[in-house]
Structure formats: C-alpha cells, structure tokens
BATI-424625 format. One record per residue: residue in three letters; x, y, z of N, C-alpha, C in turn. Coordinates in steps of 0.2 Angstrom, whole numbers, plus 5000, padded with zeros to 4 digits. Example, Ala and Ser with C-alpha at 12.3 -4.5 7.8 and 13.67 -1.06 7.14 Angstrom:
ALA506649725039506249785039506649845039/SER506449895035506849955036506450005039/
***
This chain:
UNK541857405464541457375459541857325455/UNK541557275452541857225450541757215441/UNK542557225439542357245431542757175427/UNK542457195421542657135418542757155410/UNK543057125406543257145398542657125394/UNK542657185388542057185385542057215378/UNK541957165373542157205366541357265364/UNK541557315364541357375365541157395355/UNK540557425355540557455350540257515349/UNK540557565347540557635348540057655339/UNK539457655342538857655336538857705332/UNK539157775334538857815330539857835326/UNK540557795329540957795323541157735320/UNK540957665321540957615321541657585323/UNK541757625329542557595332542257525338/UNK542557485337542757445343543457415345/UNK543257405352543757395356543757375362/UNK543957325364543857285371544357325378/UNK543757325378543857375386543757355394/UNK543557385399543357365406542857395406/UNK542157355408541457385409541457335416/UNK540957375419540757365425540357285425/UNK540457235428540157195429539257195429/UNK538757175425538157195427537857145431/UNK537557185435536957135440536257115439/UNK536157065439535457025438535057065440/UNK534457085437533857115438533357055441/UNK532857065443532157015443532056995437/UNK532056895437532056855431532556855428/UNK532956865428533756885425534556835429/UNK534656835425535356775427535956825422/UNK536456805428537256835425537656755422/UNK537756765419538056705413538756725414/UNK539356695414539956695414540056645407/UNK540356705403540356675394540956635395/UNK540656575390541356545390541456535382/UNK541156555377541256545370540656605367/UNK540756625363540356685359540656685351/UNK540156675347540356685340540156735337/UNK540756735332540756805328540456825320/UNK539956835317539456845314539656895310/UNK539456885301539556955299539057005302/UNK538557005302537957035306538557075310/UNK539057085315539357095317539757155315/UNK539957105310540657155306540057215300/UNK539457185299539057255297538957305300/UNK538857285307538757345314539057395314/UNK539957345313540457395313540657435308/UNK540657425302540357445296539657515293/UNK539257485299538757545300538357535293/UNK538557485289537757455283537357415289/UNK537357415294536557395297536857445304/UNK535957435306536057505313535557465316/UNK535557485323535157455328534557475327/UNK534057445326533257465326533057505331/UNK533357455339533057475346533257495350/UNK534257525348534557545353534457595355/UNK534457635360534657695363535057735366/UNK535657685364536257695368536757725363/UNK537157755364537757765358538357685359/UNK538157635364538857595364538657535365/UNK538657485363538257395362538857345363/UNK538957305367539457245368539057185363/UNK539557175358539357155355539257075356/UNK538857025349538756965351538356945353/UNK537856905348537156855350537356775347/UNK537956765349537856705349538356675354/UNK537856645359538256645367538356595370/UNK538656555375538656515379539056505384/UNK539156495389539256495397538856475400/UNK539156475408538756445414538556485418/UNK537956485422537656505426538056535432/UNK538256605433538656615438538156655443/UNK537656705441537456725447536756735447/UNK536156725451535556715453535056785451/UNK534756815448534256865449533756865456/UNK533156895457532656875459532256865456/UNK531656815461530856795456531156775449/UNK531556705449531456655445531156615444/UNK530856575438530256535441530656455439/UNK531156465438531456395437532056395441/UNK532156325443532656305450533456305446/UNK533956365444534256365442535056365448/UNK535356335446536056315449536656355447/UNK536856385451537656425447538056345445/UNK538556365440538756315437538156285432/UNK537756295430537356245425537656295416/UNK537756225415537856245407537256265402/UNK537356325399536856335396537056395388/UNK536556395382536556425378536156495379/UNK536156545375535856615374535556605369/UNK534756655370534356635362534656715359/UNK534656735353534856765349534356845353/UNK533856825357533756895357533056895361/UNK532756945361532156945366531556975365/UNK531156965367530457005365530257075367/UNK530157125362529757175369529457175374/UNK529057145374528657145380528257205379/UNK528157235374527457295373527257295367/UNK527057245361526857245357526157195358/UNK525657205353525057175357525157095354/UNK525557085349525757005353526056975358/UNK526457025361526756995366526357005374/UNK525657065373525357065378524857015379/UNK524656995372524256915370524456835372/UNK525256855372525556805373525756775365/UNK525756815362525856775355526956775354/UNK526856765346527556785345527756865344/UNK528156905347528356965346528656995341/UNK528057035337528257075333528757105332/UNK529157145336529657195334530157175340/UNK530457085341530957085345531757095343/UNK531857135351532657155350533057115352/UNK533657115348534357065346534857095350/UNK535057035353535857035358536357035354/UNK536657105358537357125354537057175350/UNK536557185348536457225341535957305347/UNK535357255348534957305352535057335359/UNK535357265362535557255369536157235369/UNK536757235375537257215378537157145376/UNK537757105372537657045371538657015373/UNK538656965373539056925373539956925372/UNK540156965369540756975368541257015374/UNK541156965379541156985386541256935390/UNK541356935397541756885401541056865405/UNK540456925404539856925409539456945404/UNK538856915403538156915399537556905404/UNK537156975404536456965407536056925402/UNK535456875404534856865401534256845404/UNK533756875402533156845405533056785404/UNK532756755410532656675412532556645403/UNK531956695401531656635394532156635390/UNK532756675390533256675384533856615387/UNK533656585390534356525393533856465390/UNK534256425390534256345388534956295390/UNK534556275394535356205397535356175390/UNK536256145394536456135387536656045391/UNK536856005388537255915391538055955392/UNK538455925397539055905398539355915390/UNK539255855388539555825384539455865376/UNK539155935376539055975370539456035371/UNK540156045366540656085369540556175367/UNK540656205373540256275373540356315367/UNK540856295363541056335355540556295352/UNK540256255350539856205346539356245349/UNK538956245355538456245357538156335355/UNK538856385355538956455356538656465348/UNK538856435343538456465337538056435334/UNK537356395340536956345337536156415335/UNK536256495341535856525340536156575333/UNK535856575329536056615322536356545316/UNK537056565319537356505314537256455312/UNK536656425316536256335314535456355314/UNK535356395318534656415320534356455315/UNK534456485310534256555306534256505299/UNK534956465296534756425293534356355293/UNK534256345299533756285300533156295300/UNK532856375304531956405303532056385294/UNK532256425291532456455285532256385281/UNK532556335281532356265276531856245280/UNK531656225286531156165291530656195288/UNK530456255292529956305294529856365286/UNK529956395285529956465277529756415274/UNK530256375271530156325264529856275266/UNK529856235271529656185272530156115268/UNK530556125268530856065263530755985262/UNK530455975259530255905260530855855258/UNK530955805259531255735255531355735247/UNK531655735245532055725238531555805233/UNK531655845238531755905233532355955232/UNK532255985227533056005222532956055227/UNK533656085229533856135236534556185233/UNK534356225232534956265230535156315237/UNK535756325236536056375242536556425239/UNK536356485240536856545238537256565245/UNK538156555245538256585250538556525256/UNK539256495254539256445258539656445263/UNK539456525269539756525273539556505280/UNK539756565286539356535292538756535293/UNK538056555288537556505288537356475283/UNK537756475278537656445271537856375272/UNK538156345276538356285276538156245282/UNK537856265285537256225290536456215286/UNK536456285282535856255277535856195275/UNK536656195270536756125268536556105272/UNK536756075276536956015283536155995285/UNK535756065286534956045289534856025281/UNK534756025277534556005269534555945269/UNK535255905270535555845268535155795275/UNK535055835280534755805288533955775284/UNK533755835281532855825278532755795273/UNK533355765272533055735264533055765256/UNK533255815257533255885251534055815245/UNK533655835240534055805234533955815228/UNK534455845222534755865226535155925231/UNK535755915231535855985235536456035230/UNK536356095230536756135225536956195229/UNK537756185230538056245233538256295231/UNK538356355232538456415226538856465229/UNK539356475229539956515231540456545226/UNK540656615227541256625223542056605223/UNK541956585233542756585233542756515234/UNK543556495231543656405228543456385235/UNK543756405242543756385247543056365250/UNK542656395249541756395252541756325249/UNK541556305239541556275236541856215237/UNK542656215239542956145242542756115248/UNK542256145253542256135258541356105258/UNK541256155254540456135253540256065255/UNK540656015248540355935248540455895255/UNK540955925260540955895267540355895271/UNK540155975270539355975273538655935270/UNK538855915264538255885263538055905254/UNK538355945252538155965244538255925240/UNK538055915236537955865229538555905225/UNK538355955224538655985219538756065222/UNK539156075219539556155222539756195214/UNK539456235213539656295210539956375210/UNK540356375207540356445206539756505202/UNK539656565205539156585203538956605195/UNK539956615193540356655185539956595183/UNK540256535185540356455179539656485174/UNK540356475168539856495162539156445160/UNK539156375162538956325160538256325167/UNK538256375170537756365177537256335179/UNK536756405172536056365172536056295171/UNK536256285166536456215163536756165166/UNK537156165171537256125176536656125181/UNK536456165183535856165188535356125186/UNK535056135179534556085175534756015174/UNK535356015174535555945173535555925181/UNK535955935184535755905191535055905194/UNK534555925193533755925194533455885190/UNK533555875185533355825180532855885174/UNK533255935175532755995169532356015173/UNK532056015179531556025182531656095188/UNK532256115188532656165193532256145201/UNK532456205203532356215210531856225213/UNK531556165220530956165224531056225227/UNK531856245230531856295234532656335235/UNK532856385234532956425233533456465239/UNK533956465241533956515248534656555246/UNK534456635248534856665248535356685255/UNK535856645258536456665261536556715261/UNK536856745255537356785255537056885255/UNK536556865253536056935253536157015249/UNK536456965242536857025236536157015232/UNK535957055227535657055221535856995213/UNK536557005215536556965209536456895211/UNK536456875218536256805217535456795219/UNK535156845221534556815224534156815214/UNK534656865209534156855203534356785201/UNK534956765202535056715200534756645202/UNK534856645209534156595211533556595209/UNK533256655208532456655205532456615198/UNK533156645194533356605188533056545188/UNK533256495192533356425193532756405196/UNK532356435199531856395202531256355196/UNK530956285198530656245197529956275197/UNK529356265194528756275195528456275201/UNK528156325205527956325210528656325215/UNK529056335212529856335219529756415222/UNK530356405228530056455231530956485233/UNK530756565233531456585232531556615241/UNK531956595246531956635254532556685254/UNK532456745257532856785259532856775265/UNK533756745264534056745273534456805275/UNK535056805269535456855269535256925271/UNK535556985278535357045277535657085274/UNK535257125271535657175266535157255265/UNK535457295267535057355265534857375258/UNK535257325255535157355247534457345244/UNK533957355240533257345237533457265233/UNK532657265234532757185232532457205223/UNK532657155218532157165212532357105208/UNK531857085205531957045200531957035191/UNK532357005187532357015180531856975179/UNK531556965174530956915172530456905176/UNK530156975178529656955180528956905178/UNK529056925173528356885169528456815171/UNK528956775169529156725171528956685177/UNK529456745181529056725187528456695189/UNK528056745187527256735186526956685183/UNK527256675179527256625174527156545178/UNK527756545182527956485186527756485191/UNK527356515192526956525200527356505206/UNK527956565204528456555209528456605217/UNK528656595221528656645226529356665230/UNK529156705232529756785238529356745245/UNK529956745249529956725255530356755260/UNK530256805263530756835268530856805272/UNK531356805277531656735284531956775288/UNK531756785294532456815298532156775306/UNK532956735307533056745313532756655313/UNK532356655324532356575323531856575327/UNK531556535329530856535338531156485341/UNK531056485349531156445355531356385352/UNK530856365348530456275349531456275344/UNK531456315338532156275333532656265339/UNK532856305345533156325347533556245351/UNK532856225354532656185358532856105353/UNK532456105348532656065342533456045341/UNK533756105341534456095338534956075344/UNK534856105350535056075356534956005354/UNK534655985354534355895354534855885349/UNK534755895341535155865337535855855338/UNK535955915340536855935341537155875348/UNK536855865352537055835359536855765358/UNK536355745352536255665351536855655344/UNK537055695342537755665335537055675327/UNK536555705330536055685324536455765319/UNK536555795322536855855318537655885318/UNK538055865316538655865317539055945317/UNK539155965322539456045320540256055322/UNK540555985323541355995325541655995319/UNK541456035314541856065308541756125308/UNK541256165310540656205310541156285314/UNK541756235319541956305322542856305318/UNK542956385316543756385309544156385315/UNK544156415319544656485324544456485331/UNK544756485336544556515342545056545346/UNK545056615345545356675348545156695354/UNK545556705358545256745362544856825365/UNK544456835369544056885368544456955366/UNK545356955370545657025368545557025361/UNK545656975356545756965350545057005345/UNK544657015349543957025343544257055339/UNK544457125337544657135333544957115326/UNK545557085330545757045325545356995320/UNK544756955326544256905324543856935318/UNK543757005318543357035314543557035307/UNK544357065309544857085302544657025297/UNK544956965299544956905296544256885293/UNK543656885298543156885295542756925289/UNK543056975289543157025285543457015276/UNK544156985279544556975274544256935268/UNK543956865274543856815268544356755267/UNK545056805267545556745264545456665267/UNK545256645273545456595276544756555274/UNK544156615272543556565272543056545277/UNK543256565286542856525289542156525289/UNK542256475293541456445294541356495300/UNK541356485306541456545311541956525317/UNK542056585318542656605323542256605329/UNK542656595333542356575341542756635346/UNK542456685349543256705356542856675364/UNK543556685364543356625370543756685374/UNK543356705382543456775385543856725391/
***
C-alpha cells in the first residue's frame, strides 16, 4: 500500500503530528490531488487548541487544512467533467452534505462540512475531493498564491462584496489586520470603499496595513480613536464595520463607530458570546449585526479570475513557506504572533 506524509490531528488531546497515512483512493466523482501548497489558518491553530471542535466529525483524527492547491494526479470513476492528471487546480474550503432539504432541492447547503476540520483536508502530500470542490487554476498563478485564495481572500471578500455589499466611497473599517483582515482591505480598496481604517494592536499588522490598501491604520488602545475615526469619515463614521479578529472588545468597538444605518459583520470565530454596550444607541442609529461565514462557488471562481488577471494582487499575501514536516513549527509561529504573518504556506 502506498503511504504518504500527513499532518495529523488527534481531536480529542489536541496533539499533532505529521505522520505516514495510507494514500487514499478516489471514490466515484472523486479526484486524488497531489498537494503542492496548503495554507495555515488560525482556524487551525484553534482546532488544536480545542476552542473550536468539529461539528461533523466522527472521527477521533482529522488531516488538517482547507486551504489547498495542487495537480490532478489520479482519476475517480463517473466524472462528468474531462479531467487530465497534471491539470492545475485550487480546493473549495469544503463541501455540501448532500442531506439537508436544500441540498436535495438543489439550493445552498445548510449545514456544509469543512476540509481539514470536518473531513481529511490538505496538510498532506494527497488530498481527496469531489469533482464540484476543484477549480482549474492558469500556469501562470503560483500554487502558494492560488492555495490561500479559499478562506484567506474568499471569506474576506463574501464578507465585504456580498454581507455588506460595499459600495464606492463608503467609510470601511477593519478589526484585525491579519490573514483575512488584509485582504478585506485589499477587496475594500478593489470596491471603491473610502475611506479605509485599519485596526490592529500589534505595530507590525498597522505598518503593514497601508501596503494593502488602508488609509489609515490604528491601534485599538490609541486614546484619540474615536476621534480619529470621525475625523477621517468627515464626523459621519462607518458605512461598514468588519470584525476580523473575533474578540468582544473590538466587535463593541466597531459598533461604537458606525455611521447611521452602518452595518457591523462578524467574520471572526469565536466561541465567546456576542453583546453590545449602548444598545439604545444602536437602535437609535438603525444600525445592524450581520453574521459571515465562509464563501460560495461563484467568490471562488471570481477571485480565481482576479488573482490570474493582476486585478488582485496576493504576491505579499504569502510571510513563510515551510515545508509539510514543519507544520508544527508553522503553527508555533502562527501562534506566536511575533513575526506577524500574513499566511504561512507548507509546501509537502
């Protein structure tokens, strides 16, 4: 039997560790993907942490990583599309059940399960997925760029396009300017959002902020905050509002700052309870709570396009790229903070 290396995560003591698993074989509808870049997500480093838990897992042990890219190495049966070993291609973040009455409708699926979290994902040398979760990628989009467009550009771009709808010269604030906090910018600065206000504690997120696109970057302490917020909106605050980073004290602090009628989105996850100071306020301002998770096909297919025409720029977008024995280590760092990345890449 034919094995290959796989960062392994043991659910129920949150150890990992890259090991030897069995190579798996394509089922019907199903393609074996030979990973060539996979990114690392705090989502990840929560798994191992055991602050988030798998909704749909069954298993006590998960191969982590939904954000994937490689080439087409080996064939299922009953395909319905003329696939090629060798063809370059991306992984969506995750899959439908197939037994909720939307997905027997044909609609969007209710209660879809996540690769690497629910299912064996990527942080592997071999990735199974069904036909509908692949998407060819062009030659010329390099497979670490391409590996964190699901989550890393896709979660933040549903989040402003689609949640908020962002239109042209509205004031945008972002909490959280890390691996998806700065592609928000980035999709924000693509839309027209103006202006744009970055919002991080550590110096490093904030010096790096105005590269992606932000007008202004603050820190959350800066005594002068609000007051800088209003002045850069012209007294008017924030059309829209996005929480990154998934703490309580920033998501009260963005509601702080919204405009009339602005809208506050939770992107960040967080098992912690949501709540608000000033409610009346709120009310007042006929403000709203907008929940986000995640991305649909069509972003998926969008951002492919933008990344591969130069309309979206993500060749800053990757800090690190380790290799797969390293996940570990890739976590540690992640963890850390100190370096600040944008997203680390292992390359198996």
């Amino acid at each position: 039997m034919d094995t290959m290396l796989a960062g392994r995560l043991d659910l129920t003591t949150g150890s990992l560790a890259v090991t030897e698993v069995p190579v798996p074989e394509p089922g019907p509808g199903e393609l074996l993907i030979a990973v060539k870049a996979a990114g690392v997500c705090l989502s990840d480093v929560h798994l191992i942490d055991r602050s988030l838990r798998p909704a749909f897992n069954p298993d006590d042990e998960v191969t982590l990583g939904h954000e994937v890219a490689g080439v087409v190495h080996r064939l299922g049966p009953g395909l319905r599309r003329s696939w090629e070993p060798g063809a370059r291609v991306v992984l969506s973040g995750g899959r439908a059940c197939g037994t909720c009455d939307a997905c027997r409708r044909g609609g969007m699926c209710v209660s879809p399960r996540t690769r690497g979290v629910d299912f064996d994902g990527g942080w592997a040398q071999y990735a199974l997925a069904g036909e509908e979760a692949v998407y060819a990628i062009p030659g010329h989009l390099p497979f670490d760029q391409a590996a964190i467009i699901p989550d890393a550009v896709s979660t933040p771009y549903a989040a402003v396009v689609e949640t908020a709808a962002v239109r042209p010269a509205q004031a945008v604030g972002i909490w959280g300017a890390g691996g998806l906090g700065v592609h928000a910018v980035s999709v924000a600065r693509m839309v027209g959002a103006e202006p744009i206000i970055a919002v991080d504690p550590l110096p490093t997120a904030l010096e790096r902020a105005p590269s992606f696109g932000a007008d202004v970057a603050l820190a959350p302490e800066d005594p002068g905050f609000h007051e800088k917020v209003m002045e850069a909106t012209g007294g008017k605050g924030l059309d829209a509002a996005f929480d990154l980073a998934g703490v309580p004290p920033a998501r009260e602090q963005a509601a702080a700052c919204l405009a009339r009628n602005g809208v506050l989105v939770l992107v960040g996850i967080t098992p912690r309870p949501f709540s608000l100071a000033g409610g009346g306020v709120f009310q007042y301002m006929m403000n709203q709570v907008r929940g986000h998770y995640g991305s649909a096909p069509a972003h998926l297919e969008e951002l492919i396009r933008l990344a591969s025409t130069g309309r979206l720029d993500l060749t800053a977008s990757v800090s690190e790229r380790l290799p797969l024995s390293q996940a570990p280590e890739a976590v540690a760092r992640l963890t850390d903070k100190s370096s600040s990345p944008v997203r680390i890449v292992l390359i198996p």
